[in-house]
C-alpha positions as CSV (number, residue, x, y, z in Angstrom):
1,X,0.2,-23.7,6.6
2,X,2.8,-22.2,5.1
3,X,3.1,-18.1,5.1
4,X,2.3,-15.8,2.4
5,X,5.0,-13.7,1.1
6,X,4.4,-10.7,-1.3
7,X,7.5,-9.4,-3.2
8,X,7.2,-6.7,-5.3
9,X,10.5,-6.1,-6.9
10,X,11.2,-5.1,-10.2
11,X,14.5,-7.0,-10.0
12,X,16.5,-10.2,-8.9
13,X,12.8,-10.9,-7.0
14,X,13.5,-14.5,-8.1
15,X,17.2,-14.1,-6.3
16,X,15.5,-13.0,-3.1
17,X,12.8,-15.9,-3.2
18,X,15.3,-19.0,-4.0
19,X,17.4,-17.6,-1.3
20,X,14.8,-17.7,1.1
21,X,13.5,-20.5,0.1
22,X,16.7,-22.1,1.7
23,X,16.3,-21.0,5.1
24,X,12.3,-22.0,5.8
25,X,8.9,-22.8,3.9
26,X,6.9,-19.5,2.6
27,X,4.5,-19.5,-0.1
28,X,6.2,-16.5,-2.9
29,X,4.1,-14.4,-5.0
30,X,5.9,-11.7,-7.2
31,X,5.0,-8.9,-8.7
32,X,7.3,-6.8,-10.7
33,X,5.7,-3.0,-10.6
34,X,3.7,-0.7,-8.4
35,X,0.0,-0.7,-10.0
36,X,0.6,-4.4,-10.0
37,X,1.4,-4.4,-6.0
38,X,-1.8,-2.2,-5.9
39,X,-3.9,-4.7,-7.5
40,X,-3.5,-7.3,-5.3
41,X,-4.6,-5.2,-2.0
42,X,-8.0,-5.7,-3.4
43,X,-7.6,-9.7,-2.7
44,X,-6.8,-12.0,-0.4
45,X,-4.0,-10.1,1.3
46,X,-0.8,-12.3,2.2
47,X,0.8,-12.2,5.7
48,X,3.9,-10.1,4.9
49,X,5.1,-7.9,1.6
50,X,8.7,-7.1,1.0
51,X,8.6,-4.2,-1.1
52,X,11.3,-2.1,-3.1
53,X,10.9,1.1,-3.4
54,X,11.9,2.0,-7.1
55,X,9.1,0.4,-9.2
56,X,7.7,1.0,-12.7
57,X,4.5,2.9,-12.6
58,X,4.2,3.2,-9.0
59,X,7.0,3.9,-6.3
60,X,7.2,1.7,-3.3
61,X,6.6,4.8,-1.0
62,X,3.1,5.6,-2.6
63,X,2.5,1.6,-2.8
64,X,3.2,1.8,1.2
65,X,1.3,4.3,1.8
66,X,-1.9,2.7,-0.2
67,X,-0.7,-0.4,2.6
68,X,-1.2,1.2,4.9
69,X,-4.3,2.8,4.0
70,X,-5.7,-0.7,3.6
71,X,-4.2,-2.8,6.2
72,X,-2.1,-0.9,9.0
73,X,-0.8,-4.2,10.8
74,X,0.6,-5.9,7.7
75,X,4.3,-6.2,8.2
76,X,5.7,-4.6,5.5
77,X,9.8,-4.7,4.7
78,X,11.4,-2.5,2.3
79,X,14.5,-4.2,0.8
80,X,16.4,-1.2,-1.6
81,X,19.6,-0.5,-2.9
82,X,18.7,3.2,-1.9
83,X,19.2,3.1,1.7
84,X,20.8,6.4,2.6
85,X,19.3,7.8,6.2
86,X,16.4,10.0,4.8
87,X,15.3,7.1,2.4
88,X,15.1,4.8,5.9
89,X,13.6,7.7,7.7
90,X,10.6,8.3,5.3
91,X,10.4,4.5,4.9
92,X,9.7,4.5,8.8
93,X,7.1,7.2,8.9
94,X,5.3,5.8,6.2
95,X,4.9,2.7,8.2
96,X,7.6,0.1,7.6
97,X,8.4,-2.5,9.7
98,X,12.1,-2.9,8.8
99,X,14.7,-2.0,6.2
100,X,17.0,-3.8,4.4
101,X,19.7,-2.3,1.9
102,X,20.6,-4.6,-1.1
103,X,23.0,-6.9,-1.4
104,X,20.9,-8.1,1.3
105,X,21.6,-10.2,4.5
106,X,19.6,-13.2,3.9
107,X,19.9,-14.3,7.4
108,X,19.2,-11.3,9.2
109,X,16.1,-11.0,6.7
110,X,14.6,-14.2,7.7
111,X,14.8,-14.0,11.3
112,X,13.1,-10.3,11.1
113,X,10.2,-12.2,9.0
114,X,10.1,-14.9,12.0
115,X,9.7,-12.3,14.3
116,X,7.0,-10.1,12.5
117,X,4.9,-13.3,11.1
118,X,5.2,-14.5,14.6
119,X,3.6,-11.1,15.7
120,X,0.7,-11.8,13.5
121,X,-2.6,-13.7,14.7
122,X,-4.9,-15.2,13.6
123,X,-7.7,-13.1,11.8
124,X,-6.2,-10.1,12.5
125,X,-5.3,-8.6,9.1
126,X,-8.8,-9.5,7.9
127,X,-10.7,-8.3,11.1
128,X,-8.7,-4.7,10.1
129,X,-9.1,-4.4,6.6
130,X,-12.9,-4.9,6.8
131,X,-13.5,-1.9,9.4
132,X,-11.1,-0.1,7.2
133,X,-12.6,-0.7,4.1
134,X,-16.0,-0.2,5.6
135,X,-14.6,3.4,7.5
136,X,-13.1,4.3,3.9
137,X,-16.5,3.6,2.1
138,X,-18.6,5.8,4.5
139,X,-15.6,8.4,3.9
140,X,-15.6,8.2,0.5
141,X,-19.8,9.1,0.0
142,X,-18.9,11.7,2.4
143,X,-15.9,13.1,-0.5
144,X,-18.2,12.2,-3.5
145,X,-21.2,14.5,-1.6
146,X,-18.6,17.4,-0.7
147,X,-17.6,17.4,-4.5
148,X,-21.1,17.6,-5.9
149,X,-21.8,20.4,-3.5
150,X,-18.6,22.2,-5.1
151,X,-19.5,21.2,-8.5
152,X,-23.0,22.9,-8.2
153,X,-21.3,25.7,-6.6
154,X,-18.9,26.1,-9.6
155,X,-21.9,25.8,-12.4
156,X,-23.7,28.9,-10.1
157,X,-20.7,30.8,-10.2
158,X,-20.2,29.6,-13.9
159,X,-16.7,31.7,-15.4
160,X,-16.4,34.0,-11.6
161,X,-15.7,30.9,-9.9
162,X,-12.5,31.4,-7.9
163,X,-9.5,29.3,-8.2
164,X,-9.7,28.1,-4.8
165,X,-13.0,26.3,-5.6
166,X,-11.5,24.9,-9.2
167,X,-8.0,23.4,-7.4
168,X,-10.3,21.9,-4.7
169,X,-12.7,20.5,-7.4
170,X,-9.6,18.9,-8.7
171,X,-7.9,17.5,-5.3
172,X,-10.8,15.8,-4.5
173,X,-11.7,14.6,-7.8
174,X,-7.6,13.2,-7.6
175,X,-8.7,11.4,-3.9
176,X,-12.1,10.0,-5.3
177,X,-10.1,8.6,-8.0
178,X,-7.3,6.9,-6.0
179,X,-9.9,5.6,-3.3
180,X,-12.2,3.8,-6.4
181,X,-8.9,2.5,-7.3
182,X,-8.5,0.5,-4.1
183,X,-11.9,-0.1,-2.8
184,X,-14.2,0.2,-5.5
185,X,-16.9,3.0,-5.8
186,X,-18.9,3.7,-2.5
187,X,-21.7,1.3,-1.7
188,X,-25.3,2.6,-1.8
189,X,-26.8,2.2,1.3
């Protein structure tokens, strides 16, 4: 079976699939923005994303990071014409597993996808993301009770509530949010 390749790339995506198209057999999807790359860590995940990091809506550091939130051992490339030495540094902390500066060496591309599909077995991604997903459900009841205890603290307090409380209301209202993005509300148990 052929692998699953993931580009998200808001340009010349088609370039980068014809070219590797010509060096070995991968299946392309493409997605041209960040909410769109988002969207489809939901589904079936594919076996490796090559990901740019300036994208409509949002960034390819924030899509990484959502990645890795989701599945940790998914190789993840980040192909950019930005590739000065902090750009490759943050790329690295944030979890990729190579860098590759546009105009691109096709060759050099292909044999570091060899080597991380190669890397891959069988099962492995979907073993991950389930634990995952099921850690970040219990996690997010755990948020979703820790904001209602704030949020009755607040209506107590009513107009003397101090800011602290308020910007922490809000920060974890922001994390709810994000986490119901990728994995749905929290299960009832």
């Amino acid at each position: 079976m052929a692998a699953r390749i993931l580009i998200v790339e808001d340009q010349n995506a088609f370039m980068l699939r014809e070219l590797l198209e010509l060096y070995g057999q991968f299946e392309f999807e493409i997605v041209g923005d960040g909410p769109a790359a988002m969207e489809k860590l939901a589904g079936p995940l594919p076996d490796l994303i090559l990901l740019d990091l300036r994208l409509p809506g949002i960034g390819g550091l924030a899509v990484l990071d959502a990645i890795r939130a989701t599945a940790s051992c998914l190789p993840v490339i980040v192909v950019s014409a930005y590739g000065d030495k902090r750009t490759r540094q943050e790329a690295a902390q944030r979890g990729a597993d190579g860098f590759f500066q546009k105009p691109v060496n096709v060759a050099k591309l292909y044999r570091h996808i060899r080597i991380l599909l190669a890397m891959q077995t069988p099962h492995q991604l979907e073993a991950e993301l389930t634990l995952q997903t099921e850690g970040r459900q219990a996690q997010l009841i755990a948020q979703t009770r820790r904001l209602n205890k704030l949020k009755e603290r607040q209506a107590l307090l009513g107009i003397d509530a101090p800011p602290e409380l308020l910007i922490e209301i809000e920060d974890l209202e922001g994390e709810i949010k994000n986490a119901e993005s990728l994995f749905g509300p929290p299960r009832k148990n």
